[in-house]
C-alpha positions, 0 to 999 in steps of 0.5 A: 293647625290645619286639623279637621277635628274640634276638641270637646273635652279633656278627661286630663289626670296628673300625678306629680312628685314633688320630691323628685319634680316629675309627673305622670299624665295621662288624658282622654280627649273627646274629639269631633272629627269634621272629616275623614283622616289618617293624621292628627296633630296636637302641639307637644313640647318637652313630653315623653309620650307613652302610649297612644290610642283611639276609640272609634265607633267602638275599635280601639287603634293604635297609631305611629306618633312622632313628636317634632321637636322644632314645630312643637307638635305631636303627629299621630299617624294612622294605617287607614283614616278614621271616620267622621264623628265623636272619638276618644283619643288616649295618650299617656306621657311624663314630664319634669316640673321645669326650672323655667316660668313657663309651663309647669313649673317649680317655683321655691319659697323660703320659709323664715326658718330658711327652709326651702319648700316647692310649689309646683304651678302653671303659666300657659299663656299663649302656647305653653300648655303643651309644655304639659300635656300634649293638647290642640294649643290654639285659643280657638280649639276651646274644649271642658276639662275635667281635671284631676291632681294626685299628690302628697297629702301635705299639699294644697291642690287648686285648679280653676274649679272647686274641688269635686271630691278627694279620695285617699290614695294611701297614707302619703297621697291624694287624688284630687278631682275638680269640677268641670270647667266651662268651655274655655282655650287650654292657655287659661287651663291652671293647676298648682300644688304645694303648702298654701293658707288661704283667707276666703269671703263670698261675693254673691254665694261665690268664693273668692281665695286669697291663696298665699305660702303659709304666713301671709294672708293676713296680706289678702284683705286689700286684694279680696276687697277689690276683688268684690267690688270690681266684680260687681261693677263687671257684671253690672256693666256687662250685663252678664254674671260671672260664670264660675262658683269661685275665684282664686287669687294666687300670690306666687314666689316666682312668676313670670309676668305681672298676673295671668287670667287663668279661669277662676284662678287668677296667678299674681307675683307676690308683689301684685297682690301683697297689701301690708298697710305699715310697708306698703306704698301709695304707687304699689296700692294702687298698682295692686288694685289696677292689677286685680282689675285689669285680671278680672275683667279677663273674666269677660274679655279673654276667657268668656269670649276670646279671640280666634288667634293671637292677631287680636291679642288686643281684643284680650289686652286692650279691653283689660286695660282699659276696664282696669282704668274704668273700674278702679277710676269708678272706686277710688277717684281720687287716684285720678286714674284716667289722667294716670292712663294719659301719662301712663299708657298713652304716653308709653303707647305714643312713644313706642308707636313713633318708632319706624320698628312699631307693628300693627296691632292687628299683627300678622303672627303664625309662630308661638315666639311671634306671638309672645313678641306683641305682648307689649304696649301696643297690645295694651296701651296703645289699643286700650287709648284707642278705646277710649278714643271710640267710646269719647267719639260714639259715647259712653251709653252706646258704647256700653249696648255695644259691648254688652251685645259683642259679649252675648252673642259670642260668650264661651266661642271666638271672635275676631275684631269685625264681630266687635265692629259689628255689634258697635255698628248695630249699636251707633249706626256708625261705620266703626269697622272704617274708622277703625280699620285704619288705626288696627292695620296699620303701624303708627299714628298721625301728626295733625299740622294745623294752620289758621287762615283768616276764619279758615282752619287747614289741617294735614296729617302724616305718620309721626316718627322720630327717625326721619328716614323711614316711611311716613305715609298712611291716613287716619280716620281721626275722631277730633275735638277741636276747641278755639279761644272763643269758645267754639267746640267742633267735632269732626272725623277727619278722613282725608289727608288734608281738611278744611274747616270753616270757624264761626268767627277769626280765632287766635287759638284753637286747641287739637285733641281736647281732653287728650282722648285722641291717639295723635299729636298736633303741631301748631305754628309759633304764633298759636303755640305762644298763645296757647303758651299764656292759657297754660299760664294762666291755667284756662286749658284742663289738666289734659290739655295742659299735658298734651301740649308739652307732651307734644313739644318734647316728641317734636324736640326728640324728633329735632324738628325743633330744638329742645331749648325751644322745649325748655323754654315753653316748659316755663309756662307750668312754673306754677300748675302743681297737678300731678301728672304734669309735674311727672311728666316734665320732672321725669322728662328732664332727668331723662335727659340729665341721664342721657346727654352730655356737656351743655345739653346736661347742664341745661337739664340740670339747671331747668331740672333743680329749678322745676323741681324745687319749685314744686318741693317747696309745696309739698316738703318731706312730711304729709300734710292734713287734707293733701291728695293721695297722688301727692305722696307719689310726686313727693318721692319723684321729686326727691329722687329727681333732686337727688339725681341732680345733686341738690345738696340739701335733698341729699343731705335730708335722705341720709339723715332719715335713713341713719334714723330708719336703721335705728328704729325702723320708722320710715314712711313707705312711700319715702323709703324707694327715694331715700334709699336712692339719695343713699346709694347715690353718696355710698361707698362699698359700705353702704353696698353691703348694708343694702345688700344685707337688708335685702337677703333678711327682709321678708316683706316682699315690696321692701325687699325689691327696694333693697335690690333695685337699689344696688343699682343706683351707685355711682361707683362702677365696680359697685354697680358690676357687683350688683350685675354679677349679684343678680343672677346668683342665688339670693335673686329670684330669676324673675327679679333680677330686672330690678337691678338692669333696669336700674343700671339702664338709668344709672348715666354713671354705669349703663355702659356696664350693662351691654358687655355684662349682657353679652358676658352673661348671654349664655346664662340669661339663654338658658334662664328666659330662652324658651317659652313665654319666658323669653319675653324677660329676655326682651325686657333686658335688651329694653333697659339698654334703651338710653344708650346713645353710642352708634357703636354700641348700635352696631356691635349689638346687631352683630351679637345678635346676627350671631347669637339669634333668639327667637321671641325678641327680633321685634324688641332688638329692631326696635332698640337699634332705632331708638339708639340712633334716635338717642344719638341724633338728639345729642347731636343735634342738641349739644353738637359733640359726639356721645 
């Protein structure tokens, strides 16, 4: 920002009427001033600033402020500089609870009387808390605050801190004062009001909140259970306790993102946090207990050390991640959560990496919209494998030392990417900032070409990418477990652009990435690809081994460097390997492209499709079966609804005899119930619409209900499917749920060209409802569900639209959906030789 001061602390005071949704604030800054200045600058949006002073060395001036709307700051101007040391700096301001869900905001709950009540509350990350009070909004100007609520008497205040004392204001109102917070960035600052009940248990003398509108904490123990285990195993592996006296759960009606790491009180959507043993999925469980995860380990990574700028987001959303996967793999192994990681993050890293449009994750970002533009997969997934790939390449226990010292040295302060490569570097004695640096600052990822010659292995990389004409140099330093068919394991750093390795003996196989810990693929020629082909037959390669060489094959088919009948061919091999994240893996593949293609390119995945499919439903049937894996509930609903997607008949059949069942007397197995009502919708008419339509304006139990709206966008009727565009932003349908319905629509090969011209109907709308703030990435998610669509004059008119219609906060996504259309076409064209 440019500013020679350092904030130290925030004396922040807010009184908020709800019945009216505006507040008054107003905050006493103590700033440390560096050097001699007649101008400050803070970040203010959206206030209205009252008054303005400062206190130094005991004068009181009053400056000129001037607020600038476009760069989002407040500049104080002062007729003669003020002198270097500590000051108090006063403003007073108003502001309205917004409608949006970014800074703060109100979000509505209806009761089950139908009555509407109001929370207010807050999501700051990265740049809206001065969307509440004009503050120094930079992760580095971390400062204490001192928080204090006046409201009506009626409502629940929370903040990150236990309350310190509540004076009463009159006979309607309060004051609520907390205790002061740790140092901390303004973007983890949090404070909510409204009609909460909360269920509370300790960890180690700290209170840990389930904190819910009224009704539902019975819903909390799950939540709270996680929580308890997940932070001991924190402060276990790194060696620090956790900081603050308590830690708040909070299940919001509205909320923009999944869960947000605010300091002690961790906001979640209701569906994130909501356990309700009788209608809660296996896949939403677990989703639910790597959500808590992946927050609290925020505790550390994020909040007590943080980066100096959003640059290195990836320290904070990496780190999470990846701990997520470490600790819920820890607690619940048979969730087989790191292969679950594989087939997740890593192939959703991959596949966004391979795109010419990619960024580093080191990203160069100056504004608050560049920065909400890399809270993607990059930031998360594909830091988080690369995580994974340097703990498997420097082990686990050095690893550990490393980030237990990386994590004392710079608790409470900032840090960038080279403090952590120093610690490892301490640690390992290894040049990990090298080897690093060439995955950190440079887009995409390696191919490795690999040759046998006699007893001689020639390896050669490149940048994978799926669009050919774009730039594909770059080198790697690739950490790399090689295994061969007589046994032989090699670890080597691969770090120049072509390597030899000499083999103990001549080897008619040999296997790149052993164990997928890797973030590369590997091509191998027909002779070894046949051969490593038997091994998967006969099941002699591991689960992730296995994975990885299909994963690999389908990005060579959807890069048509070969053609995806040679993908289908070596599909073949797994006829019989029944793991889940393989079965997942091809099944969705294949639907995939059922969805996206054309003529014969469609009936070929059909037929591959229903033969895969039934193959593996045979072994698993409609009912659960004594002693099967937990995952297996899972992959039974996918195969379902796969087979259902192809037309299987008697698939079809089975999910409408169940459901007239489930209306009559309500019993359905949770985990059937998204699949069924998929097979429903796919044979229903305007009927069967205003049924689901029904069942999801009663029901209350929040997963069931998102079920009931994802389906309206199932129908193979188009104006079936228009109906439940327009449906969605009426409303019956929360803001931050209507994704539910375009998602669905973009996987929907009967209506996603419905979706486009509905997007650019409606733009002004959807502008007005995720157009500002960290909100605007929900704009980016729409023009992600627009990612099957194959039509390169779909292509041009949506660069036209938007060369028109310009967004802040979603260049990066628009580029890269453009990409991926063009990639869509060439497949299909070169796959099925008509034009889509």
């Amino acid at each position: 920002m440019g500013n020679p001061i350092t904030p130290l602390n925030y004396k922040l005071s807010l009184d908020v009427d709800m019945k009216y949704f505006r507040y008054f604030g107003e905050e006493t800054i103590t700033i440390e001033l560096k050097e001699p200045t007649d101008k400050i600058i803070l970040n203010s949006v959206g206030l209205e600033i009252t008054r303005c002073k400062i206190t130094a060395n005991g004068d009181t001036i009053t400056p000129k402020h001037q607020l600038d709307k476009e760069k989002e700051e407040l500049v104080l101007q002062f007729e003669k500089k003020i002198e270097v040391g500590s000051h108090e700096l006063y403003i007073s301001f108003e502001g309205q609870l917004l409608d949006g869900l970014a800074g703060f905001y109100k979000s509505k709950n209806i009761t089950k009387d139908g009555e509407i009540k109001y929370i207010a509350t807050t999501q700051f990350e990265p740049a809206d808390a001065r969307r509440c009070f004009p503050c120094f909004d930079a992760p580095d100007m971390k400062a204490v605050f001192e928080i204090s609520i006046t409201a009506d008497k009626k409502f629940e205040v929370i903040s990150n801190m236990p309350a310190l004392e509540t004076t009463s204001i009159d006979k309607a109102r309060q004051t609520v004062r907390f205790q002061q917070t740790p140092k901390m960035s303004t973007y983890l600052v949090y404070f909510g009001i409204g009609e909460f009940e909360y269920s509370e248990d300790k960890y180690k003398g700290i209170a840990v909140r389930f904190v819910c509108t009224k009704g539902k904490k019975k819903f909390g123990a799950f939540a709270i259970d996680c929580t308890k285990k997940f932070l001991e195993y924190y402060e276990n592996y790194f060696g620090v306790p956790y900081p603050l006296p308590k830690i708040d759960l909070i299940a919001l009606p509205d909320f923009s993102s999944g869960a947000m790491e605010n300091w002690g009180a961790i906001t979640f959507r209701e569906a994130g946090l909501i356990y309700d043993a009788k209608n809660t999925s296996t896949v939403r469980k677990q989703y639910i207990a790597e959500v808590v995860a992946h927050e609290l380990a925020h505790m550390w990574f994020g909040n007590l050390v943080t980066m100096k700028w959003w640059n290195d987001l990836w320290l904070n959303e990496s780190f999470a991640t990846w701990m997520a996967i470490k600790v819920v793999a820890h607690h619940y192994p048979e969730w087989e959560f790191w292969n679950q990681f594989l087939s997740g993050d890593t192939a959703s890293a991959l596949a966004l990496d391979s795109l010419g449009t990619s960024h580093p994750i080191d990203a160069d970002v100056k504004t608050p919209h560049e920065v909400n533009e890399i809270f993607d997969k990059i930031s998360y997934d594909k830091g988080a494998s690369l995580l994974r790939m340097l703990e498997t390449f420097l082990g686990e226990e050095v690893f550990r030392s490393g980030l237990q010292k990386y994590i004392s040295t710079h608790k409470y302060s900032n840090t960038t990417a080279g403090d952590l490569w120093a610690a490892l570097e301490d640690c390992s004695k290894i040049p990990v900032a090298k080897i690093m640096d060439s995955w950190l600052k440079q887009t995409g990822y390696p191919i490795i070409d690999v040759k046998l010659e006699g007893q001689k292995l020639v390896l050669s990389q490149k940048r994978f990418l799926l669009e050919q004409n774009k730039d594909d140099k770059g080198i790697w330093e690739i950490p790399m477990t090689i295994v061969t068919d007589y046994g032989e394991e090699i670890s080597v750093l691969m770090e120049e652009k072509k390597k030899e390795i000499k083999l103990k003996q001549k080897a008619n196989w040999v296997k790149l990435n052993h164990g997928q810990a890797g973030f590369y693929r590997a091509k191998y020629d027909k002779k070894v690809l046949e051969a490593l082909k038997t091994q998967i037959k006969e099941k002699k390669l591991g689960v992730q081994d296995r994975w990885g060489l299909q994963n690999d094959l389908w990005a060579a088919a959807k890069a048509c460097e070969i053609p995806a009948s040679e993908y289908f061919d070596f599909i073949s091999a797994y006829e019989s390997d029944d793991e889940f994240i393989i079965c997942q893996d091809i099944a969705g593949r294949l639907a995939g492209i059922y969805n996206m293609a054309h003529g014969r390119l469609q009936e070929s995945a059909k037929k591959h499709g229903i033969e895969y499919c039934s193959k593996i439903f045979a072994g698993i049937g409609w009912e659960k079966k004594k002693k099967e894996k937990e995952n297996t509930a899972i992959l039974r609903s996918q195969m379902i609804s796969a087979l259902g997607l192809f037309g299987e008949k008697s698939v079809l059949s089975d999910g409408l005899k169940r459901f007239e069942a489930f209306m009559k007397d309500g019993a359905l197995n949770p985990d059937l119930r998204g699949a069924v009502y998929s097979l429903v919708a796919l044979q229903g008419d305007s009927k069967t619409y205003e049924i689901f339509t029904g069942l999801f304006e009663k029901e209350e139990q929040v997963e069931e209900k998102l079920r009931f709206l994802g389906v309206l966008g199932r129908f193979r009727q188009k104006e079936l499917v228009q109906k439940a565009l327009d449906y969605s932003l009426s409303s019956a349908v929360r803001s931050q749920d209507l994704f539910y319905i375009t998602g669905r629509v973009g996987a929907n090969r009967h209506a996603i060209d419905l979706l486009w011209p509905w997007i650019k109907n409606n733009f002004t709308e959807l502008k007005k409802r995720f157009g500002e703030g960290h909100s605007v990435s929900l704009l980016g998610h729409i023009i992600e569900d627009l990612d099957g669509l194959t039509r390169l004059e779909d292509e041009k008119d949506i660069k036209a639209f938007f060369e028109r219609n310009k967004v802040d906060g979603i260049a990066m996504k628009l580029a890269q959906l453009l990409e991926t259309i063009r990639i869509n076409h060439r497949f299909l064209e070169k796959n099925d030789g008509v034009r889509p």
